[in-house]
N, C-alpha and C positions, 0 to 999 in steps of 0.2 A: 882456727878450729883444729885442721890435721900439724902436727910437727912433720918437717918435712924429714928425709929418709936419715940423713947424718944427724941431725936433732933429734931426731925419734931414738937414733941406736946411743947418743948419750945419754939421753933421760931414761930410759931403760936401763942405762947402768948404773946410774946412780940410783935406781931403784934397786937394785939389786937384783932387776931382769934379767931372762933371758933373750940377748937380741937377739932380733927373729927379722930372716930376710924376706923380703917381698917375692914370697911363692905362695903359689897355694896352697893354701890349708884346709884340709875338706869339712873340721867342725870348730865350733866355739862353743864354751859351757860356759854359765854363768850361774854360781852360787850362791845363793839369797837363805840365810844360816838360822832365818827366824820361824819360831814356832808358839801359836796361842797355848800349848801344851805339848808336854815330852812325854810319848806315847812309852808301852812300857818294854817293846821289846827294840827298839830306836839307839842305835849307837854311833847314827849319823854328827857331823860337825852340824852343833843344831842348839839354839837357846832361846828360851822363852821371850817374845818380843818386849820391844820397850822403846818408844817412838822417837826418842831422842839419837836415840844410839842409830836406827834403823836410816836416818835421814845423814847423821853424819856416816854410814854404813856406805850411804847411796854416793855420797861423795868422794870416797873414797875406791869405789868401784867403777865408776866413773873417769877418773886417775889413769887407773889400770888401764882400761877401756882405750883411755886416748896414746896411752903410752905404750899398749903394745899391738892392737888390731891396726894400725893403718887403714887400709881400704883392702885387708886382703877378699880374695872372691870366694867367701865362705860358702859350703853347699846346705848345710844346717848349725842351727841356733837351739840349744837346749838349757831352760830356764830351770834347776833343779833347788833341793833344799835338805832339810828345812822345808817352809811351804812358803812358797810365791806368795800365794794369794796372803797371806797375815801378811801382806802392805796393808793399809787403808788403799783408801780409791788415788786421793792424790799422788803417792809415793809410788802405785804402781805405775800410771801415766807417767812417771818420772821418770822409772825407769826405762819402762818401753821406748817412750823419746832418747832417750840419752843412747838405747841402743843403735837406735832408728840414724843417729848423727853418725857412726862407728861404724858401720855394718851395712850393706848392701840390700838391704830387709825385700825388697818388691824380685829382687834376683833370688833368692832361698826356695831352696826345692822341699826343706821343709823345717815349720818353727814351733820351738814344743814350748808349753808352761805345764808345770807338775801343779796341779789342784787339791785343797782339802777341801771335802763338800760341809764344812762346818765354819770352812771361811772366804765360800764364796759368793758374794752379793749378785743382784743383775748390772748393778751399774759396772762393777769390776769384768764381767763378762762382756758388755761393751766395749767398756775400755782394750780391753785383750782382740775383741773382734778389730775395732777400729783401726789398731796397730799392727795388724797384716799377721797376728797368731795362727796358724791353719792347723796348731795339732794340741788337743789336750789331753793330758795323763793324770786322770783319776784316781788317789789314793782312797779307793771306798774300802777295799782288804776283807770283807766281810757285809752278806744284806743277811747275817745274823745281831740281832743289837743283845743280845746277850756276848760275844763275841768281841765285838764292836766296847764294850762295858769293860772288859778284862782287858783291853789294850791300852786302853786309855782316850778313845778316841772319839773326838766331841761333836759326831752329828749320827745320827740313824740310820737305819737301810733306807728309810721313805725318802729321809732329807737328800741322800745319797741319788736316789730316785729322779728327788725333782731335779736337783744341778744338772741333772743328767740330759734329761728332758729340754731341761730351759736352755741349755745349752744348745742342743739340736734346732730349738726357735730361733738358735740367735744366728746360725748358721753354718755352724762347725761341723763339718763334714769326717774329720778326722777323729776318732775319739779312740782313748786306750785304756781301761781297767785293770787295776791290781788289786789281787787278790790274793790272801793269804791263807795256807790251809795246816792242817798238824798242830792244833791250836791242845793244851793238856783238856782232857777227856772227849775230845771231837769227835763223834761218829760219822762213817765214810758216808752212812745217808746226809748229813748233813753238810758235808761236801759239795757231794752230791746237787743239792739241791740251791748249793750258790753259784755252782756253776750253770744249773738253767735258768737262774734268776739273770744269772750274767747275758747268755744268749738268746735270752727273750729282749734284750735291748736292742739285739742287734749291732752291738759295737765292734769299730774294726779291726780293735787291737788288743788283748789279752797277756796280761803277767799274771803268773799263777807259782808264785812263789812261797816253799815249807816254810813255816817258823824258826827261826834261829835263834840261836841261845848266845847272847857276845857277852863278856865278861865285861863284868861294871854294871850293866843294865840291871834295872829293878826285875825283870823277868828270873834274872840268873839268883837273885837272890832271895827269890819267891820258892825257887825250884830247890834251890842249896838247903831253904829252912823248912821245907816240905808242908809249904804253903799251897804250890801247885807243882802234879807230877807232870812230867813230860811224856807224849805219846810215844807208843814203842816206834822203834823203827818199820818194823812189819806193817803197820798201820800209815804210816807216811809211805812208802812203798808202794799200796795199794789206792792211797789219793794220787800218787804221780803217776801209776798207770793208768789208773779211769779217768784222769785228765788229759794226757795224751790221747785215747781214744776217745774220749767224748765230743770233746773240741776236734779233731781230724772228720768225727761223723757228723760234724756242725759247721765245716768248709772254711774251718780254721789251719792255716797249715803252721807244722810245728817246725820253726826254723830256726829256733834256739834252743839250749834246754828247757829255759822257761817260760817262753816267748811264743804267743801267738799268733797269724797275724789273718786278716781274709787276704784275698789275691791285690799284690801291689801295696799292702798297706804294713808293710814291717817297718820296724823305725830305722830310718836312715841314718840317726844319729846315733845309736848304740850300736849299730854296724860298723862304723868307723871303730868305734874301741875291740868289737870281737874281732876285727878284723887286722887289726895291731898298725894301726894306720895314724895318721898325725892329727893333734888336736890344740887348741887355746883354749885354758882355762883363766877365769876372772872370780877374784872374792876368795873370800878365808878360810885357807884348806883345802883350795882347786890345785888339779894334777893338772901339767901339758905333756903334748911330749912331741917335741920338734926339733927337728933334724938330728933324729939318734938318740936324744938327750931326753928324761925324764923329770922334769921338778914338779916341787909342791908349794904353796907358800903356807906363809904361816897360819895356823890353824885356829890361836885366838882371835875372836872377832875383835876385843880391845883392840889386841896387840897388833893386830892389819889396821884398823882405822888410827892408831897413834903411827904406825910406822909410815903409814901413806901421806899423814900431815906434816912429819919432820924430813920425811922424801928417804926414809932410810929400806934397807934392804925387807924386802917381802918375803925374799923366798928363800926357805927354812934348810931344803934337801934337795939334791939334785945328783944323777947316777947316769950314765950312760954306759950300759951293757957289752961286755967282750961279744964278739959275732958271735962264735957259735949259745951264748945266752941268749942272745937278742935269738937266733933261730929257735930254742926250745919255746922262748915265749911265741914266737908267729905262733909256732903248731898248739903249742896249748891252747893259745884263744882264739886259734881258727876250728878246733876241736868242736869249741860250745857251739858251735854252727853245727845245724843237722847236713848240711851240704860241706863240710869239711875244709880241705883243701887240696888242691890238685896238686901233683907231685911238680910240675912245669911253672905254676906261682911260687910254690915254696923254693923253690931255685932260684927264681929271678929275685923274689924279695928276700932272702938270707945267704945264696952265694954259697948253697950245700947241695949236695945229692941225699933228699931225705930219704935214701935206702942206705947209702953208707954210715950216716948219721945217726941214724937211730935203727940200724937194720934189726938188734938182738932184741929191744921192745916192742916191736913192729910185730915179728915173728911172734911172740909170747902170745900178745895181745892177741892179736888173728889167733892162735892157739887155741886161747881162753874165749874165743866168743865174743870179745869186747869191740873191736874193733874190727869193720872191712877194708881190706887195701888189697887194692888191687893194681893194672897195669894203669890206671889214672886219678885216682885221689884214695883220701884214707878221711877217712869217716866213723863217727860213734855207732854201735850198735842197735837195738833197741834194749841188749842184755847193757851196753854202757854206757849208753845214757844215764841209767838210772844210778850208776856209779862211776860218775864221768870226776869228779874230785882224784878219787884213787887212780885213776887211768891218766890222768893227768899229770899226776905224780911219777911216774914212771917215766918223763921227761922232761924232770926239771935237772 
């Protein structure tokens, strides 16, 4: 079942892997690229399912799977997409076993699947229970269905409702909602009001993320033909503050930009990436990034499942960072953290003095408001928070 350690790092290479030694690794991502519909503002690695493709998909993930996890002692397992759930019931049992063989599953301090409530059954919610899943993340984005209509997205706020509910019967204790806000002609009452729809659930984990605009997306060419306008900035501005404060006055604490969480319940897995810390990714178009090194594989779902059955190279780009990059990247994405980063971590993990390094942005910032630094970490504001891109830029 496992190649042992010299067998493993050849078949890696003739994947066109990267071998990867037996340390720890504190995450593993796995990307499942299929979708019953491509919502309209979505510029994720993501295509409309097709059941053939999906099963040799599995096979080839699987590959992967054995050819570069060994047994390391992963701390979290995050299922993302695309949507999981457009498996059928078989294909997801499929997969979940196939990880279950890989992966240390009953050791994991925590194991995510991302859900569409338009393609989730109850038997598939078993199935996910059965297989040691403890954490789900709800793409509801909206308990407006007009909202919900203009995005493209194929179940209701009710339907949204029940997954929600049934889920909680079936015993999942961990649950996470995303929520999308700055939707073109959105008023802040109706914001408003999905985020007490939200808190009346009582879930323990909250993304309250603006609408984006990526080029290529049907949204962008809605907005271009002035089909649909986009809200001012002022108005998004004013959703990201009454959600910060709404949610703090609802025992949500805000420990990312976007990111909610109750007490102890922040995702451990996306911690590992703000945190600029080592990951495996699996499937078409997944980033890793271990020991130093950065790669991506290839992004067409064909072109991963033809290159996995001829045993040829997967992975497309690969970059590993001069130090002092690799240090502007720590700080930027320890930045998105409302907890920052202490001057004594960022030493140890980039081999800089982040006062010599960045002393003339440091100063500026503290200047401007944006940023606190003081005699032990350096931290977003609440003035930069809300313009944490721009401040971010500042040390690249």
């Amino acid at each position: 079942m496992y190649v042992c350690s010299i067998g493993k790092a050849k078949v890696r290479k003739q994947l066109g892997l990267a071998v990867i030694t037996q340390h720890q690794i504190p995450s593993l991502y796995i990307h499942i690229p299929f979708c019953i519909s491509k919502c309209i503002y979505c510029d994720f690695n993501s295509i409309v399912t097709k059941s053939q493709m999906v099963d040799e998909y599995l096979t080839a993930i699987e590959q992967e799977l054995q050819s570069t996890t060994g047994k390391h002692s992963f701390r979290t397992v995050f299922i993302g997409g695309g949507t999981p759930t457009a498996l059928n019931e078989t294909q997801l049992d499929r997969l979940l076993n196939m990880i279950a063989k890989h992966v240390d599953v009953p050791s994991l301090k925590e194991y995510t699947i991302e859900v569409n409530p338009g393609t989730l059954s109850n038997e598939k919610a078993v199935i996910m229970k059965n297989n040691h899943v403890d954490r789900i993340s709800i793409g509801i984005q909206s308990f407006n269905d007009r909202y919900l209509k203009l995005l493209g997205r194929i179940h209701s706020a009710n339907e949204a409702k029940d997954i929600y509910f049934n889920l909680r019967e079936k015993g999942f204790k961990n649950i996470s909602i995303d929520l999308i806000y700055g939707y073109p002609a959105q008023a802040i009452n109706e914001w408003k009001k999905d985020l007490r729809e939200c808190c009346k659930l009582d879930t323990e984990h909250i993304s309250a993320y603006c609408l984006t605009y990526e080029q290529g997306t049907p949204i962008v060419e809605m907005t271009d033909s002035g089909t649909l306008n986009k809200l001012n900035e002022e108005e998004e501005l004013k959703m990201y503050e009454f959600t910060n404060d709404f949610l703090c006055d609802n025992d949500y604490n805000h420990y990312e930009i976007s990111n909610f969480a109750k007490r102890g319940k922040e995702c451990l897995h996306n911690t590992v990436y703000w945190e600029n810390r080592e990951y495996i990714g699996i499937g078409a178009g997944a980033f890793s990034y271990v020991n130093g090194e950065r790669y991506c594989n290839i992004k067409s779902v064909k072109e991963y499942i033809s290159s996995s059955r001829s045993k040829k190279r997967l992975i497309c780009f690969s970059e590993k960072l001069p130090q002092k990059q690799r240090a502007s990247e720590i700080l930027i994405m320890a930045l998105r953290m409302t907890s920052g980063i202490s001057k004594k971590e960022f030493t140890q993990r980039s081999g800089f003095d982040l006062n010599e390094l960045f002393e003339k942005q440091l100063n500026n910032l503290t200047q401007a408001g944006l940023i606190n630094f003081d005699d032990e970490r350096v931290r977003l504001t609440r003035k930069g928070l809300s313009v944490a891109d721009s401040v971010m830029m500042e040390f690249v």
